[in-house]
C-alpha positions in Angstrom: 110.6 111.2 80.9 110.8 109.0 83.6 109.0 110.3 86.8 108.8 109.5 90.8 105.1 107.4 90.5 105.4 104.7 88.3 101.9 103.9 86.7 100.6 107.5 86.8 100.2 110.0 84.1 101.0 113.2 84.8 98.5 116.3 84.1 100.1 119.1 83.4 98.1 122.1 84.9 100.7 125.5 84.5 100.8 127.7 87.9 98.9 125.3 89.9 102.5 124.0 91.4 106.2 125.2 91.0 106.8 122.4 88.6 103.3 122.7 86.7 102.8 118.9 87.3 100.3 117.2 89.1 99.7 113.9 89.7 96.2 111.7 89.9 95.1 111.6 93.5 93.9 108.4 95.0 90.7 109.0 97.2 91.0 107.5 101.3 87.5 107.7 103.1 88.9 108.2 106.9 86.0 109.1 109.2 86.1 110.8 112.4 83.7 111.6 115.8 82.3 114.7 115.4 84.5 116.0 118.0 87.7 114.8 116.3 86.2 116.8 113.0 85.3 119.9 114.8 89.3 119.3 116.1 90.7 118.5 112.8 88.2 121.9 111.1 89.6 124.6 113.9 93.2 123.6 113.4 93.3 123.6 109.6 91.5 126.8 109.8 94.2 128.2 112.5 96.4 126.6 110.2 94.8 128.5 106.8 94.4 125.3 105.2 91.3 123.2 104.1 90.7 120.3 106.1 91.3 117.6 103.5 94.8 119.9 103.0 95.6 119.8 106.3 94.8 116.0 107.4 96.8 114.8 104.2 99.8 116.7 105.6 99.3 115.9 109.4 99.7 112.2 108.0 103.0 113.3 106.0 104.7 115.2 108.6 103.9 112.2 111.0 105.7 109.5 108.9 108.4 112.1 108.6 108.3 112.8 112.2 108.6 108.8 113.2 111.2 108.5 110.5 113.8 111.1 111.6 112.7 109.5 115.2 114.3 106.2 114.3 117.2 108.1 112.7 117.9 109.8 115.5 117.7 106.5 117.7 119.7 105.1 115.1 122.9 107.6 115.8 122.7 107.8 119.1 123.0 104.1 119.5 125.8 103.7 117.1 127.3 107.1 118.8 126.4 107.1 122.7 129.9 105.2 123.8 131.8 108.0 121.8 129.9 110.9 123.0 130.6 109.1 126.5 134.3 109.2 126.0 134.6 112.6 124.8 132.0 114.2 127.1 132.2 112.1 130.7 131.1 115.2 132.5 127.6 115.1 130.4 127.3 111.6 130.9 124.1 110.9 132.5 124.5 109.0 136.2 127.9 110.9 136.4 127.1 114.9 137.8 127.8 115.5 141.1 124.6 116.0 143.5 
């Protein structure tokens, strides 16, 4: 069965996840200030997370973040003249005083 991380074996480990598959992790040393650590410990408690849980998925959500960003951009540039057209009365520069 062909799966989405060429190279890795899966472990199968039932009820840990919804699909029962895990994959090997790779291990990142990323060091922080103690301040930034005291930061990063308060919010992954707030967020009722371990730390290492909560760091992996701050970096997740941030690629996802920058990539729905760009995406955005993306539309609005290929969109803005239409938008224009259709909506001159929302068109920024054009509202009366």
């Amino acid at each position: 069965m062909e799966h989405e991380f060429p190279g890795c074996s899966p472990i199968e480990l039932p009820g840990l996840q919804e699909s029962g598959t895990v994959y090997p992790m790779a291990e990142l040393r990323v060091e922080f200030s103690d301040q930034e650590l005291r930061v990063l410990e308060a919010a992954a408690r707030d967020a009722g997370v371990p730390t290492e849980e909560y760091v992996r998925d701050a970096s997740l959500r941030e690629r996802t973040r920058r990539t729905f960003l760009a995406t955005a951009v993306a539309f609005y540039d290929e969109n803005v003249a239409e938008f224009d057209q259709a909506f001159p009365e929302e068109t920024p520069g054009t509202r009366a005083a």
